[in-house]
C-alpha positions in Angstrom: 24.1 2.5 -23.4 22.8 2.5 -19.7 18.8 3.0 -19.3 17.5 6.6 -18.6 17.0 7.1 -15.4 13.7 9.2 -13.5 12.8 11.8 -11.4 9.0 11.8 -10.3 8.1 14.7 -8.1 4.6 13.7 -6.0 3.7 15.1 -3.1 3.6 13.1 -0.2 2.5 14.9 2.9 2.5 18.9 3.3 1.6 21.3 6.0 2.4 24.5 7.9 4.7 23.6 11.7 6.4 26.2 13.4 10.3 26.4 14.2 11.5 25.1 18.0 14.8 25.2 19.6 16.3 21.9 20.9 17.8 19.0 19.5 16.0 16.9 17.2 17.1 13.5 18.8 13.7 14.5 21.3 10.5 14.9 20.2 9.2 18.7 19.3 5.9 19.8 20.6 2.9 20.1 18.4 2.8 21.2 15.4 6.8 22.5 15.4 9.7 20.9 14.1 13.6 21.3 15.1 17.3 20.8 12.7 20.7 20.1 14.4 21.5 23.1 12.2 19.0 26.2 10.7 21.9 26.9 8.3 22.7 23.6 6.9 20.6 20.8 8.7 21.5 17.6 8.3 19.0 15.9 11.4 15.5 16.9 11.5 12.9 16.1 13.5 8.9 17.3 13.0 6.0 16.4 14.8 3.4 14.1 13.7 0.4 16.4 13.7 1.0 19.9 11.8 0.4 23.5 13.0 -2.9 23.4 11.9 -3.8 20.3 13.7 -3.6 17.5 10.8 -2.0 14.2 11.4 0.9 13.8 8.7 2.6 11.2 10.6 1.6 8.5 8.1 2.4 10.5 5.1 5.9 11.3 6.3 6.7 8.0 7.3 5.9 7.2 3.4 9.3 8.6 2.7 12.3 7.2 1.3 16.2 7.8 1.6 16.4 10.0 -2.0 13.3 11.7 -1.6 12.6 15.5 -1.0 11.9 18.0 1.5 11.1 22.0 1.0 10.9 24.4 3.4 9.6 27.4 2.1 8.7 30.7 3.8 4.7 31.4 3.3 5.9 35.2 2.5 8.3 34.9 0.0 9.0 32.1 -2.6 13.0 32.6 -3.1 13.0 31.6 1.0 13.4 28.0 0.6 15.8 25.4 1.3 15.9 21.8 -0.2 16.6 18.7 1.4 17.5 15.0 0.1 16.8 12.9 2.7 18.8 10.3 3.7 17.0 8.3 6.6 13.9 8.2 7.6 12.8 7.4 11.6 9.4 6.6 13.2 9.3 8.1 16.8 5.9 7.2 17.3 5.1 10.7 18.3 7.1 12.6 15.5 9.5 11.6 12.2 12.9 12.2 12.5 14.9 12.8 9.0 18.4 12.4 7.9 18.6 15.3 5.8 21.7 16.9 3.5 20.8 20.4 1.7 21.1 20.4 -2.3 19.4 24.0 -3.0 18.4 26.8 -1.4 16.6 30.2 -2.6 17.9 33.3 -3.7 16.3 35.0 -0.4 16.8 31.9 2.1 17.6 33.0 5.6 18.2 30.4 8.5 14.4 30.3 10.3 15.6 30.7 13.9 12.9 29.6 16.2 9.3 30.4 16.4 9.2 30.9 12.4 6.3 29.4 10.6 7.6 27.4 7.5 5.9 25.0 5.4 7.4 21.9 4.4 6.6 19.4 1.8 7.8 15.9 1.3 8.2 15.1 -2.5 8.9 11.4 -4.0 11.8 10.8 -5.9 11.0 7.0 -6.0 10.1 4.8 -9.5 7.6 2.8 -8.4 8.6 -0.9 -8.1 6.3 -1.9 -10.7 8.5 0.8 -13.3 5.3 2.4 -14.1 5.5 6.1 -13.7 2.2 7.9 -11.9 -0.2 9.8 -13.7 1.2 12.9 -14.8 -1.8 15.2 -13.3 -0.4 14.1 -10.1 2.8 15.9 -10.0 0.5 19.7 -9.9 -2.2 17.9 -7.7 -2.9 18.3 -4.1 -1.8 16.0 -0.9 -3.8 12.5 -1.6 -5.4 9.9 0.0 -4.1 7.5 0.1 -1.2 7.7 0.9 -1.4 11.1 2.9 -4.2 11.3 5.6 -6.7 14.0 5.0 -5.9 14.8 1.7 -7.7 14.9 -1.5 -9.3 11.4 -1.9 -7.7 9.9 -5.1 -10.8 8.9 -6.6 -12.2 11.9 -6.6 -8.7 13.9 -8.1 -9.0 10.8 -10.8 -12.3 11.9 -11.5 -11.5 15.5 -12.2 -8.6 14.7 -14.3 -10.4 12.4 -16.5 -12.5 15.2 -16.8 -10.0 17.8 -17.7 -6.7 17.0 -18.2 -6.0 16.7 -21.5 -8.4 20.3 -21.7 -6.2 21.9 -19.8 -3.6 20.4 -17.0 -3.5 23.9 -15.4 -7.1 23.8 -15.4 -7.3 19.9 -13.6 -4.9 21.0 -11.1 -7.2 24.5 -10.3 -10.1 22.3 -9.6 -8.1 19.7 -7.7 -6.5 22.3 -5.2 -10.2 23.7 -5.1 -11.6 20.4 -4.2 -8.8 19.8 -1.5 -10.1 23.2 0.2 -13.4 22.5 0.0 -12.7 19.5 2.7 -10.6 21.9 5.2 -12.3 23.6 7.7 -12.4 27.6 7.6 -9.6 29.2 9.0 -9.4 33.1 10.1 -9.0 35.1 7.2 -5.4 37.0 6.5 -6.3 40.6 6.1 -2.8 42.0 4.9 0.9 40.7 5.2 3.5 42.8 6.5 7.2 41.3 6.1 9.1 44.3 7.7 9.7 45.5 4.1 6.7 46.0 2.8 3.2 45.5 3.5 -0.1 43.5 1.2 -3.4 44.1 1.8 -5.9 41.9 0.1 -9.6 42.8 -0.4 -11.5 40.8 0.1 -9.2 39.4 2.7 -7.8 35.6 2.1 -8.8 32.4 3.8 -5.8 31.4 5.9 -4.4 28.1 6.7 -4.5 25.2 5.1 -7.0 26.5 3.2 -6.0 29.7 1.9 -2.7 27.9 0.8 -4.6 25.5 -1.2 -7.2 28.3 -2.7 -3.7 30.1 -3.8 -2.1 27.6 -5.6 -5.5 26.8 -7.7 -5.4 30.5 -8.1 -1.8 30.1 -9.5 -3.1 28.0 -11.9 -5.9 29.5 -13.2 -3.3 32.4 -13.9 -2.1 29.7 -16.2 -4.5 28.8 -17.7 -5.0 28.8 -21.7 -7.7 31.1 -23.1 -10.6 28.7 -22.3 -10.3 29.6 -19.2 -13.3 28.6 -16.7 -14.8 30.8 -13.7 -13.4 29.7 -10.4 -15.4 26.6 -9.3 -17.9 27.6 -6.8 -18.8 25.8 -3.5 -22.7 24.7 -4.3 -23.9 24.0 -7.7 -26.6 26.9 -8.7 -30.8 25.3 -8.2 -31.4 22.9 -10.4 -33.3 24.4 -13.6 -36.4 22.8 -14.7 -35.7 21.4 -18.1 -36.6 19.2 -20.3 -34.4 16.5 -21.2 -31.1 16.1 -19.6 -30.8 19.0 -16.6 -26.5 18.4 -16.5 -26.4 20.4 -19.6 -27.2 23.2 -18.4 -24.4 23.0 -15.5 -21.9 21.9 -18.2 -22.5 25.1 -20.3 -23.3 27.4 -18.1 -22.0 26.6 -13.9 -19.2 25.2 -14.8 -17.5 25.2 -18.5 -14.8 23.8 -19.8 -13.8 25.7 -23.4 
């Protein structure tokens, strides 16, 4: 009987780049990326530094032949395509990728140029060692290392030795939070209008970076069991004078977790 084989789905860079005509043998301007084909690509090329102005060049260039690529439409989640990629290419100034498609969404729709997309970079890869990453870091945000300007891993360790096994939902809502918490504020989206219909949110959402990363810990809280916390806030409450040992009070009261 042949040994099991596995799949283990980590996030290795993310980000938001916009859609630009041209061939992807030459280098796209910042923050865009171009296919040989919106259809069914099967040569992409994206620009070392994202729409929002984040250098992933390092994160993408930790991908393998096997691994993943989405491209998803910020609007609507069935507008996705799937790649397996089949070479990677440093060209210093972007990352060109051998691509083949292997799903798309029920809604997907050829980009065109001058589309926003985001696009995430997933490992399909064992590690060489044959032990498997933590499990909290399938849900958990871009980290670093190995992605620049993501979460630092020793603070998403920290959090899931925390909560984890209390709730995984829960370790990933505080994760994504954390991972905002870094970004810088980006203009808030008021309402989205697709052509078909039209969302307004009030209060209105962060945007960017940001806002994506505060809506998938929201998507997890909506997840969550029924010790579910409040949403973790950006400054602890004062300190209260108390005798004895003050973090109790935060534990039962800022920020609980059952």
């Amino acid at each position: 009987m042949s040994a099991p084989s596995f799949e283990v789905e980590a996030v290795i860079a993310t980000g938001y780049w916009d859609t630009q005509s041209g061939s992807p043998a030459s280098a796209p301007g910042t923050g865009k990326y171009r296919t040989d084909n919106w259809t069914a690509p099967t040569l992409v090329a994206v620009a070392g530094t994202d729409a929002n102005g984040y250098d992933r060049q390092a994160g993408m260039l930790a991908a393998q032949p096997g691994d993943l690529i989405w491209q998803r439409s910020p609007t609507d989640s069935q507008n996705y395509q799937q790649w397996s990629i089949t070479a990677v290419t440093d060209m210093t100034t972007f990352v060109q990728f051998g691509v083949s498609v292997t799903a798309t969404g029920a809604t997907f729709t050829p980009p065109g140029s001058n589309q926003r997309r985001l696009l995430e970079l997933l490992s399909q890869t064992v590690p060489p060692s044959g032990e498997l990453p933590p499990l909290w870091s399938l849900w958990a945000p871009p980290l670093d290392p190995p992605t620049a300007g993501g979460l630092p891993a020793d603070v998403a360790q920290i959090i899931a030795d925390a909560t984890w096994d209390v709730d995984p939902h829960l370790c990933a809502a505080l994760q994504w939070e954390a991972y905002a918490a870094q970004l810088p504020p980006a203009p808030a989206v008021a309402s989205v209008s697709t052509g078909a219909q039209s969302v307004t949110y009030s209060p209105p959402m962060p945007g960017g970076d940001a806002g994506m990363a505060m809506a998938r810990a929201a998507w997890h809280r909506s997840l969550m069991g029924n010790g579910g916390t409040i949403p973790l806030d950006l400054a602890p409450p004062s300190q209260p004078s108390v005798p004895g040992n003050p973090w109790a009070y935060y534990y039962s009261s800022w920020w609980p977790v059952a």
